[in-house]
C-alpha positions as CSV (number, residue, x, y, z in Angstrom):
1,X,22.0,-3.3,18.7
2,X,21.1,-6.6,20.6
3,X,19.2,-9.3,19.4
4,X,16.3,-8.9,22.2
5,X,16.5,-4.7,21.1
6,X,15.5,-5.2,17.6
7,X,13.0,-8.2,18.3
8,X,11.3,-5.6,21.0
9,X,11.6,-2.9,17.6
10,X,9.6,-5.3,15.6
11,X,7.1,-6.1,18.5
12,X,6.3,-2.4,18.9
13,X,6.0,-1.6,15.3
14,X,3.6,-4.2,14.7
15,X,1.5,-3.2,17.6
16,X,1.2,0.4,15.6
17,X,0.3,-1.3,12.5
18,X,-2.6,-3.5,14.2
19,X,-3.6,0.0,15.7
20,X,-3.5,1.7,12.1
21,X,-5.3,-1.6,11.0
22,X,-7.8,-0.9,13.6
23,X,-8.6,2.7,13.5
24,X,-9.0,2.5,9.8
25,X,-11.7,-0.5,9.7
26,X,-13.8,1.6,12.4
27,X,-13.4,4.1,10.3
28,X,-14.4,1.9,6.8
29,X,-17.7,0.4,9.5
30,X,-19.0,3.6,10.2
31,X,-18.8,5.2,6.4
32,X,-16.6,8.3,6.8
33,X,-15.0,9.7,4.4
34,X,-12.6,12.6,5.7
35,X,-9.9,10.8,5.5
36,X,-6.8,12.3,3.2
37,X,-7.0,12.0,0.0
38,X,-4.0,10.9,-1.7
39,X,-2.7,13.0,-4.4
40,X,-2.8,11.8,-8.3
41,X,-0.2,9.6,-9.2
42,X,0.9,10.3,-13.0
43,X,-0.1,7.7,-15.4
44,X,3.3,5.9,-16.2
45,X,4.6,6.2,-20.1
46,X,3.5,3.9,-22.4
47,X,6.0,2.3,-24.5
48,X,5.2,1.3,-28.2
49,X,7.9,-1.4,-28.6
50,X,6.3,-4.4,-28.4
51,X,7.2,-7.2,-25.5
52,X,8.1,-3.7,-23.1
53,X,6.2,-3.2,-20.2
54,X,2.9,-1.0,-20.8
55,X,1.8,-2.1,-24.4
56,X,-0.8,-4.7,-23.0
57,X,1.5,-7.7,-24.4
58,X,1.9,-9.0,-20.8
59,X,-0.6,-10.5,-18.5
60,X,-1.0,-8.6,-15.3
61,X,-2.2,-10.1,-11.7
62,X,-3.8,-6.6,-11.0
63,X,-6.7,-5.1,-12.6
64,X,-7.1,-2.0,-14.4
């Protein structure tokens, strides 16, 4: 695939993102709610032993 092929790729996907963008902020301004709900991730495992990921030792960027 040429250069110009994959840059014209990347121009067209973004141009369906900025559309998903948009539809979904009209959709956030006028306060619906049928959109699809996403299904219940499981809760991840916690491990007991300490200093592993999921016994609350670490600091996390993302709130709970």
């Amino acid at each position: 695939m040429s250069k110009t092929k994959l840059a014209l790729d990347v121009v067209t996907d973004l141009r369906n993102l900025a559309g998903s963008i948009e539809t979904l902020v009209f959709a956030l301004e006028s306060n619906q709610t049928n959109f699809a709900v996403p299904a219940e991730k499981e809760q991840p495992k916690k491990n007991k032993e300490p200093g592993k990921q999921g016994d609350g030792s670490h600091a996390s960027y993302f709130p709970v």
